[in-house]
N, C-alpha and C positions, 0 to 999 in steps of 0.2 A: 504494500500500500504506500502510495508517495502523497507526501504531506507538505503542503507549503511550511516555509519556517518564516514567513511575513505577512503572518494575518492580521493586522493591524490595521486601525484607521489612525496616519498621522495628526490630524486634527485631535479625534481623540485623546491621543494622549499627551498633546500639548495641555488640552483640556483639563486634564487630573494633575500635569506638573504643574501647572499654574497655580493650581488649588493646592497644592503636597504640603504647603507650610499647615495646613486646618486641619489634615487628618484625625487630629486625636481633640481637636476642639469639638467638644459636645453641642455648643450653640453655632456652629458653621455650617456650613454648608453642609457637611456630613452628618451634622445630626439626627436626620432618618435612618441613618447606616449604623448608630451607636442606640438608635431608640430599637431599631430590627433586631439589632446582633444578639440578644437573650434568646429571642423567639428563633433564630435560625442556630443558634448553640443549642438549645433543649431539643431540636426537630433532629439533627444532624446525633446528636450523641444520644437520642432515643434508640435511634438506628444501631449507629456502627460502634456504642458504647466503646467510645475515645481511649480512652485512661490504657494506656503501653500499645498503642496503634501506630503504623507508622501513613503520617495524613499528609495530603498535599492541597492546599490551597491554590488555584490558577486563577490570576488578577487578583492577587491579596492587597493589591493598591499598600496605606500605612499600616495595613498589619491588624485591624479591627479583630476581628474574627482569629485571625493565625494566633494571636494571641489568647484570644479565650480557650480557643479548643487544646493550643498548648499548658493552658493554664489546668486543663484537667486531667494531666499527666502525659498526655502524645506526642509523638516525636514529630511535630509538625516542620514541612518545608514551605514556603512561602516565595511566588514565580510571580512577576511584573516585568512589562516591559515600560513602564513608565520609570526612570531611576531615581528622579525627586522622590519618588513616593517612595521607592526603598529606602533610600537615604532616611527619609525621616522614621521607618517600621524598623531600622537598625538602630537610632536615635534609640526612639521607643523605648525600645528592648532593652537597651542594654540602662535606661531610669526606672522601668520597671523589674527587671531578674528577670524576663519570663525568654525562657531562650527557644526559638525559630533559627531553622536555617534560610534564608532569602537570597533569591539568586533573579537577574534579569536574564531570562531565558524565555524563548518562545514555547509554551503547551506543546507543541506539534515535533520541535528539539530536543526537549526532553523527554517526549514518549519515544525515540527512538533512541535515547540515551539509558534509560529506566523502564524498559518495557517491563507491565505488572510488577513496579517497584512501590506501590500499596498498598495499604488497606481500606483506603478509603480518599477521594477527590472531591474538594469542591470547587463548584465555580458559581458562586452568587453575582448577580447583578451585572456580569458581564459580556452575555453572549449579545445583548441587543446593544452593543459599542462596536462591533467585530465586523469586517468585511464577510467572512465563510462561518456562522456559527456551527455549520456540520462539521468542519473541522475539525473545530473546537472539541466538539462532541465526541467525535471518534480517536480523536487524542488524549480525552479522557475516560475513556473507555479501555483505551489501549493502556494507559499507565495503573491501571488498579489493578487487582490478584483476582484470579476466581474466586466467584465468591464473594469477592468487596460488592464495597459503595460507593456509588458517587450520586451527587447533591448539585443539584442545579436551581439557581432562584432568576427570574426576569420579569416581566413584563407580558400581558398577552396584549394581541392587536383587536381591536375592535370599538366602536364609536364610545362606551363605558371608558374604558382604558384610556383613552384617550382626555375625555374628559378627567378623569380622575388623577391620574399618573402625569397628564402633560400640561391641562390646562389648568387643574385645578392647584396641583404642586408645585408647577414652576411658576406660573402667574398671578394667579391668586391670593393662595396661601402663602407663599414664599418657602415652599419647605425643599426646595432645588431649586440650581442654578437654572434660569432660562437658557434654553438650546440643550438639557442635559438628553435629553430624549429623544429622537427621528421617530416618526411614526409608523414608516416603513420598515425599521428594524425593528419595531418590535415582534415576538414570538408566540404566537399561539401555543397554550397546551399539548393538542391533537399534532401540532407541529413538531415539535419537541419532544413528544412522546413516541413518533414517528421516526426521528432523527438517531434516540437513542436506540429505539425498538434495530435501527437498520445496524446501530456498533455493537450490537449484543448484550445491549443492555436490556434488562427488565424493571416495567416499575412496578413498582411497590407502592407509594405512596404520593398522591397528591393534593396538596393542603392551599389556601387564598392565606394571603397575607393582607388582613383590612384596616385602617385609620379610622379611627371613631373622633368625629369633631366636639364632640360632648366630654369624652375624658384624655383626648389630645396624645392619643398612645395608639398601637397598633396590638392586633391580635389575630391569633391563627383562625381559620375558618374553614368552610368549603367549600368556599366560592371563589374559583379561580378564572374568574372572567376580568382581573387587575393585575396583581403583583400576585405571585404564585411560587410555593415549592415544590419540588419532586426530588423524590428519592428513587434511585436506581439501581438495579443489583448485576452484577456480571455472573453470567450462568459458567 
């Protein structure tokens, strides 16, 4: 199988260095990502029950998440091609003890560097950034063990999502940067479930991730017609 090793959208990731300095500010821009990261920790180690696993985060951006899930004992690696954002997820680390391995390498690179070098892959909130999100997919599929898991969080497409995720978050509410979102990349379910279905992945599980304007917090659901998880199993 031949995999590009430049899946990237440069805009992109100008996008996320420009921002690299906010990663770990809770009232920044990322603060939907530090308000999420409980609910995508309990979803993800419901599963693959973390504690002496060896995990790979793909778009760990500043380390949000690589760090929780290392914080519950895993030997987490953590892959960006943004290097501001690493730069500051080594910062991090090294104010907080919680130790990550983080490396700017492409997913598609290191799945043929580390074929099922896993036990478990996530990739939240980054396939709808990404020129090839199948790629992405099957590079995550390739790098997990029989038997693992892998975690995918995005975005679906459809006139809801839209409202909710692009106009009401980035313009509205102000709870994202305006431009964070293309409407076109975003993901459907059925799509993604499709995608992994084709790398040999199985799902297992799929959960909505919903904003309530009433108590200004998010929670898991099953309605995945917005912001959406799934968990994956390699057979």
């Amino acid at each position: 199988m031949t995999m590009t090793l430049h899946n990237a959208d440069a805009a992109e990731l100008t996008k996320f260095s420009d921002l690299a300095h906010k990663w770990w500010d809770p009232e920044s821009e990322f603060k939907p990502l530090h308000d999420i990261n409980p609910l995508r920790l309990g979803f993800i180690d419901g599963h693959a029950a973390l504690a002496g696993k060896q995990v790979l985060d793909v778009g760990c951006g500043g380390g949000i998440l690589a760090e929780a899930m290392a914080a519950t004992g895993a030997r987490v690696t953590g892959i960006d091609l943004a290097e501001k954002s690493l730069k500051v997820a080594k910062l991090h680390g090294l104010e907080s003890g919680i130790k990550v391995d983080y490396r700017c390498i492409a997913v598609e690179a290191l799945a043929q560097e580390l074929p099922a070098g896993f036990d478990a892959v996530t990739c939240m909130e980054m396939l709808e950034h990404v020129p090839d999100p199948t790629s992405i997919v099957n590079a995550c599929a390739a790098l997990v063990k029989p038997g693992g898991w892998v975690f995918f969080s995005t975005i679906s497409r459809n006139p809801k999502a839209y409202a909710q995720a692009v106009v009401a978050a980035e313009y509205l509410l102000g709870l994202l940067p305006r431009g964070t979102h293309d409407y076109g990349k975003l993901i459907k379910p059925s799509e993604l479930a499709r995608m992994a279905r084709q790398a040999g992945l199985e799902l297992v599980e799929l959960k909505g991730m919903a904003y309530s304007l009433a108590s200004r917090s998010f929670h898991l659901n099953d309605d995945a017609s917005v912001n959406y998880l799934m968990a994956c199993r390699k057979g």
